[in-house]
C-alpha positions, -999 to 999 in steps of 0.1 A, spaced: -133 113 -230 -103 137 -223 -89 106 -195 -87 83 -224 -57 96 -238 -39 99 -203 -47 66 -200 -32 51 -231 -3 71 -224 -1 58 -193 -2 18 -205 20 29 -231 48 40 -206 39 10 -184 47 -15 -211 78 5 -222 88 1 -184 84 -36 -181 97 -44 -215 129 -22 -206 129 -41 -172 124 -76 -186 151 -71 -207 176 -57 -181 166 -89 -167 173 -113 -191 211 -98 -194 219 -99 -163 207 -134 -160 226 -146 -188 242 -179 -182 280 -169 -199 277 -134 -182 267 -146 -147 297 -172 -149 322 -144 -161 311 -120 -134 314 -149 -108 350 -157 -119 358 -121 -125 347 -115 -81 370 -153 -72 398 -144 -92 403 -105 -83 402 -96 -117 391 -102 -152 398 -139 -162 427 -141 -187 409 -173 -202 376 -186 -198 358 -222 -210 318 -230 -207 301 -256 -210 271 -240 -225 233 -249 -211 247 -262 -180 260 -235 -161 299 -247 -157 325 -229 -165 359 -224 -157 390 -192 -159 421 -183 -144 440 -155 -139 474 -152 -137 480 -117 -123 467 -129 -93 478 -165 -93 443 -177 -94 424 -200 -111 385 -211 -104 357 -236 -117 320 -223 -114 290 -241 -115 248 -237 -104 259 -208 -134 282 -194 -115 265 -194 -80 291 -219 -63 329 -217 -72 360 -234 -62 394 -217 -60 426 -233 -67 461 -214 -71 475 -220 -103 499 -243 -96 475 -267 -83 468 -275 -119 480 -312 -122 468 -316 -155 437 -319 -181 421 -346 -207 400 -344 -235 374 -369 -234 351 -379 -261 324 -407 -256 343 -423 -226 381 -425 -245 404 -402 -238 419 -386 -269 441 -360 -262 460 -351 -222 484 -334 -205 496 -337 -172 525 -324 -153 559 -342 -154 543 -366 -191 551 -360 -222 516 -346 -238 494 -366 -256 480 -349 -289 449 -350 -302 453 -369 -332 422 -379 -351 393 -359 -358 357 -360 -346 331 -351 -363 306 -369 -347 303 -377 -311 276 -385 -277 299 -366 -252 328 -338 -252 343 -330 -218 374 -317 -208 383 -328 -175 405 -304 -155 426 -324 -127 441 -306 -92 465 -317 -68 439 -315 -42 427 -348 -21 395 -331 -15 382 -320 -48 406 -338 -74 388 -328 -108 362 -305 -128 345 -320 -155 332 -297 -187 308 -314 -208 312 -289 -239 289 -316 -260 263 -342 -248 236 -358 -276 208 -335 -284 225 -303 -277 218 -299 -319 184 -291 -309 194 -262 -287 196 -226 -300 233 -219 -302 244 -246 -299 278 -258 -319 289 -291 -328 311 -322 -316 341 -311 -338 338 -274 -324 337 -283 -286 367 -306 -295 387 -278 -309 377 -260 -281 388 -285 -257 422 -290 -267 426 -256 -269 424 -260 -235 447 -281 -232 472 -261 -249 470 -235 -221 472 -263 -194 499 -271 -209 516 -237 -211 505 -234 -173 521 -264 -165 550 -258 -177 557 -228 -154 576 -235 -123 563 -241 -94 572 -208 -70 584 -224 -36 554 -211 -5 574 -201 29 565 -222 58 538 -192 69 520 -198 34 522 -236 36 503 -230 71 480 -204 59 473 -229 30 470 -257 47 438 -243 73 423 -232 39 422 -268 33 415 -281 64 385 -254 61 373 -270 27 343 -293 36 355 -331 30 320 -337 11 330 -333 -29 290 -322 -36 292 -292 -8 317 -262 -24 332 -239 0 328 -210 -18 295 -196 -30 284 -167 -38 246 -147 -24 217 -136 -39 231 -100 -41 262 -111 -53 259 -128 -83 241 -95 -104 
């Protein structure tokens, strides 16, 4: 009778350990924290500004300490890099009509109506790069509403042209002239970029994405 006690002690502690564990678990494997730690390794820092698209593991940040910014998808487990001024430009698309874009040397186009209802929100992020041209973020797709936090049409709207807003500001930077030793440099990086859009060239190991 006196190992009974030790026992349920014992159990006790166990499921303490694997509810402690499960948990850890779960946190770590969060979609939004998996993306940010991702961007946070590409971009040499903390991302100044990040955007997901929630319940399918995109995401995207930049950083302009470093000069850096990066789109993330597979929840973070393959990312692209792009300098900063590689940004070309960025639309707001809802249901297949774009409403609201900006893109380097045009006069922006606002967002000018509202949406309350919608079938698709994505904001489309466009690069000056042959290879991989543009990112799109599909903030809202039909029957997200039956998803736990999930938001609304109007709200990944706002988002999106929030978005835009710091495109916008981005663009609006000059671009800083890159020494012939740069352009070279630059240029085997993207020579070294596969020429197949659905293989990335960076990605990120097992070890490395906790």
């Amino acid at each position: 009778m006196s190992e009974w006690p030790r026992l349920l002690l014992l159990l006790a502690l166990a499921g303490i350990a694997v509810t402690i564990l499960g948990s850890a678990a779960i946190w770590l494997m969060d979609e939004e924290r998996r993306i940010r730690r991702a961007l946070k390794r590409v971009l040499k820092g903390p991302p100044e500004a990040v955007i997901l698209a929630p319940g399918r593991g995109r995401g995207a940040g930049f950083n302009f300490s470093t000069g850096v910014m990066a789109v993330a998808w597979d929840s973070g487990g393959w990312l692209l890099p792009y300098r900063v001024d590689e940004l070309f430009g960025a639309e707001l698309i809802v249901d297949g009509q774009v409403l609201a874009r900006v893109h380097r040397g045009e006069t922006r186009l606002p967002l000018e109506q509202a949406v309350e209802h919608a079938a698709r929100v994505t904001l489309r992020l466009i690069f000056d790069d042959p290879h991989h041209p543009d990112f799109d973020l599909d903030l809202w797709l039909a029957g997200d509403e039956t998803r736990r936090r999930a938001s609304s049409p109007s709200d990944a709207v706002q988002e999106a042209n929030k978005w835009l807003a710091r495109a916008e500001a981005i663009l609006r930077r000059p671009i800083a002239p890159h020494s012939p030793t740069a352009a070279r440099h630059e240029a085997r990086q993207m020579d070294e970029r596969p020429d197949e859009e659905d293989e990335p060239p960076f990605y990120l190991d097992s070890d490395e994405r906790l």
